[in-house]
C-alpha positions in Angstrom: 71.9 -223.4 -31.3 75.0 -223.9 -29.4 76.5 -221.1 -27.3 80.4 -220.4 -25.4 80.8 -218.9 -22.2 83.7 -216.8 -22.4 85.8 -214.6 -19.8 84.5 -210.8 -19.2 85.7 -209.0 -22.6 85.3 -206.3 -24.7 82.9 -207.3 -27.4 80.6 -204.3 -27.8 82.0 -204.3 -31.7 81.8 -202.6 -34.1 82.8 -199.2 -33.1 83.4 -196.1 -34.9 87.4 -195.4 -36.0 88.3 -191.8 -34.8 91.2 -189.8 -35.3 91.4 -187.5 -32.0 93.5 -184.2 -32.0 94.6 -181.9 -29.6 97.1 -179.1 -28.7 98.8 -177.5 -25.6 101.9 -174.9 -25.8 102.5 -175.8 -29.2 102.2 -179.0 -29.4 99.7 -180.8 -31.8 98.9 -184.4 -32.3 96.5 -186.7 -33.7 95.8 -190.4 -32.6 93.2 -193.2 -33.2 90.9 -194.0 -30.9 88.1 -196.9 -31.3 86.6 -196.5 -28.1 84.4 -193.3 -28.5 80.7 -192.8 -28.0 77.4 -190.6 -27.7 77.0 -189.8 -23.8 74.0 -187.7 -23.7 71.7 -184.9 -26.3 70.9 -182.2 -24.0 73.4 -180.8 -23.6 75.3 -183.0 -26.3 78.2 -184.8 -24.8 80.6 -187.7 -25.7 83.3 -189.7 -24.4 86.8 -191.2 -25.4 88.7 -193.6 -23.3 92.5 -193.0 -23.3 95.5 -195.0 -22.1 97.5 -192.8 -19.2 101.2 -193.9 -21.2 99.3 -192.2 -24.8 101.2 -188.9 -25.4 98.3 -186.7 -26.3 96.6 -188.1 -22.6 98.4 -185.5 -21.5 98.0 -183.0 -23.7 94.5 -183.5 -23.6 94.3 -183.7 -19.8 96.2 -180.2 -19.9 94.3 -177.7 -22.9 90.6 -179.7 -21.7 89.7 -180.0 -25.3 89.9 -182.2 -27.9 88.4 -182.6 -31.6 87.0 -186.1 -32.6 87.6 -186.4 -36.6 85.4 -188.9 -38.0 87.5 -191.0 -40.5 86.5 -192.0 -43.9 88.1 -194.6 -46.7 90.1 -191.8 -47.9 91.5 -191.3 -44.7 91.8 -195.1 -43.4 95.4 -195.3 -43.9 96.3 -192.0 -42.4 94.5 -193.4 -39.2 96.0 -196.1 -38.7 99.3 -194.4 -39.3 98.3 -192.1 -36.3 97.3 -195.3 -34.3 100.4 -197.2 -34.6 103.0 -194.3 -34.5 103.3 -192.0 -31.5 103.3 -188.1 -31.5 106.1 -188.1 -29.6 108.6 -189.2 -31.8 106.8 -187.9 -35.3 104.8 -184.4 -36.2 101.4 -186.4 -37.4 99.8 -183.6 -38.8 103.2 -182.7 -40.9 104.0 -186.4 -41.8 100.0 -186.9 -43.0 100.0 -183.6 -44.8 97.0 -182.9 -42.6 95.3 -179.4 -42.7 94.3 -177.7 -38.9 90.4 -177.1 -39.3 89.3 -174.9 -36.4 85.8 -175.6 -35.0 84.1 -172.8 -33.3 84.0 -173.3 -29.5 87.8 -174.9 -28.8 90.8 -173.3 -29.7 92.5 -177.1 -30.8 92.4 -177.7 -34.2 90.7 -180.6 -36.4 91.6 -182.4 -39.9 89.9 -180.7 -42.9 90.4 -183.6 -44.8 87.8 -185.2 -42.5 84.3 -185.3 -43.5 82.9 -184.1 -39.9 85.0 -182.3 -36.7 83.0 -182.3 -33.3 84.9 -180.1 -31.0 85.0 -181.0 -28.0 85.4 -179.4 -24.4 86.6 -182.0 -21.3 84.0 -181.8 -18.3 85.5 -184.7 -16.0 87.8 -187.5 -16.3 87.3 -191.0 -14.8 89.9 -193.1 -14.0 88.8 -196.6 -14.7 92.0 -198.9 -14.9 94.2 -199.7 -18.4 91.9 -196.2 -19.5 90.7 -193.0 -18.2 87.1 -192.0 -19.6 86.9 -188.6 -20.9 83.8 -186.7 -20.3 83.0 -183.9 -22.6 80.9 -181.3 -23.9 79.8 -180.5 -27.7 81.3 -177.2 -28.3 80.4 -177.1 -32.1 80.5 -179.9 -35.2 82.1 -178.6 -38.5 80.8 -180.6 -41.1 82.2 -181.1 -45.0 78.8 -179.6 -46.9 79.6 -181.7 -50.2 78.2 -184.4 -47.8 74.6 -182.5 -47.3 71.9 -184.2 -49.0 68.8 -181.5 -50.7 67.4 -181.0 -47.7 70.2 -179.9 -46.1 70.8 -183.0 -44.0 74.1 -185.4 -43.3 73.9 -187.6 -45.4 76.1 -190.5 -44.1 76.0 -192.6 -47.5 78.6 -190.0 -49.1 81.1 -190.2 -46.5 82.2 -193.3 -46.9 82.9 -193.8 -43.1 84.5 -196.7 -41.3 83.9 -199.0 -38.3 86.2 -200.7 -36.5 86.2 -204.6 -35.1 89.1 -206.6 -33.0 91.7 -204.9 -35.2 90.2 -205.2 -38.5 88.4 -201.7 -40.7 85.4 -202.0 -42.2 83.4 -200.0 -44.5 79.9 -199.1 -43.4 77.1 -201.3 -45.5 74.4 -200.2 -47.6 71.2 -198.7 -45.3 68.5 -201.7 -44.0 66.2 -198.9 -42.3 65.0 -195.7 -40.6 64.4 -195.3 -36.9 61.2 -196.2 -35.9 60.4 -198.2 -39.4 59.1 -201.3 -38.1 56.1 -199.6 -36.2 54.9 -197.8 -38.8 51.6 -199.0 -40.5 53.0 -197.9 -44.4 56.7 -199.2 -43.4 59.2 -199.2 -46.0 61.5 -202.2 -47.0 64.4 -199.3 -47.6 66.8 -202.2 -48.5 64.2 -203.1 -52.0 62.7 -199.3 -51.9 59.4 -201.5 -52.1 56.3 -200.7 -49.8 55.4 -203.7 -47.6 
C-alpha cells in the first residue's frame, strides 16, 4: 500500500455541521460552525472554535452563552446560508424564517426548526491562533420528541443529520454497529440484522 507524507493539516474529517446562535443587547445571530466537539460527560461540556473577525465571537465572548443547533437535510441550505453570509450585514434568524427556541439554563435562544438545541454556558476561552476554543458547560439539551424512538430514546436515524468534509455536506449512512458489538459472544451483524 503506498502512503503520502503531507504538511501538518486538519484532517480529523468528517465533523458534525452546526448552526451556533447567540444574543447580547439585542442582538441575535446564527452561524455555521464545523469544528465542534464532545469535551467531557461529567459534567457534560463541549467546545467550538471560532474565528476572532466572526461577528457573533463577540457576541458570544460577551452574553457567555451559546446554543449549538444540530442541523438536519431540512435545514442544510439554511446552514450554509448562515455560514457564508454574515450577521452583520443580514438578520439570519429573520432572513431564514427561523423560530427562537429557548432551552432551559441560558437565556439565548435556539432554532425550533432543529431536531436537538444543547444550550450552552462559556467556562473559558483559549486563544490558539486563526481560532479561539470555547469551553463550555451543558446547561440543558431541548430535543424534537417526533425523533424519540418507543423507548423513549434519540433515535438518530429520524433526524436525518449531516456531517461535514473539506467543504462538502454529507448525509449520515445507514447504522454498521452498537458500541461494544464486537466483544460480545452473541454479536449482531446490525448492517444484515443476522446473528453471527
Amino acid at each position: 500500500m503506498e502512503r503520502q507524507n503531507w504538511k501538518p493539516g486538519n484532517m480529523l474529517y468528517p465533523l458534525p455541521a452546526v448552526l451556533i446562535t447567540t444574543e447580547y443587547e439585542g442582538k441575535t445571530n446564527a452561524f455555521t460552525v464545523a469544528w465542534c466537539g464532545n469535551a467531557c460527560t461529567n459534567p457534560p461540556m463541549v467546545t467550538i472554535s471560532v474565528r476572532k473577525s466572526r461577528y457573533s465571537y463577540d457576541l458570544i465572548k460577551n452574553s457567555g452563552e451559546f446554543v449549538i443547533n444540530l442541523v438536519n437535510e431540512d435545514l442544510l441550505k439554511k446552514a450554509d446560508y448562515c455560514g457564508v453570509k454574515s450577521g452583520r450585514d443580514i438578520d439570519k434568524f429573520s432572513e431564514c424564517k427561523f423560530t427562537k427556541n429557548y432551552i432551559e439554563g441560558v437565556k439565548v435562544p435556539g432554532i425550533l426548526e432543529s431536531p436537538v438545541n444543547i444550550g450552552c454556558k462559556v467556562d473559558k476561552i483559549i486563544e490558539l491562533g486563526s481560532h479561539d476554543l470555547f469551553i463550555a458547560y451543558v446547561m440543558g439539551v431541548n430535543v424534537d420528541s417526533s425523533l424519540l424512538d418507543e423507548s423513549n430514546r434519540f433515535d438518530l436515524g429520524k433526524a436525518n443529520l449531516i456531517s461535514y468534509s473539506h467543504g462538502e455536506y454529507f448525509s449520515l449512512g445507514e447504522k454498521l454497529g452498537t458500541f461494544g458489538y464486537s466483544v460480545r459472544k452473541s454479536g449482531r451483524n446490525v448492517k444484515s440484522g443476522n446473528t453471527k
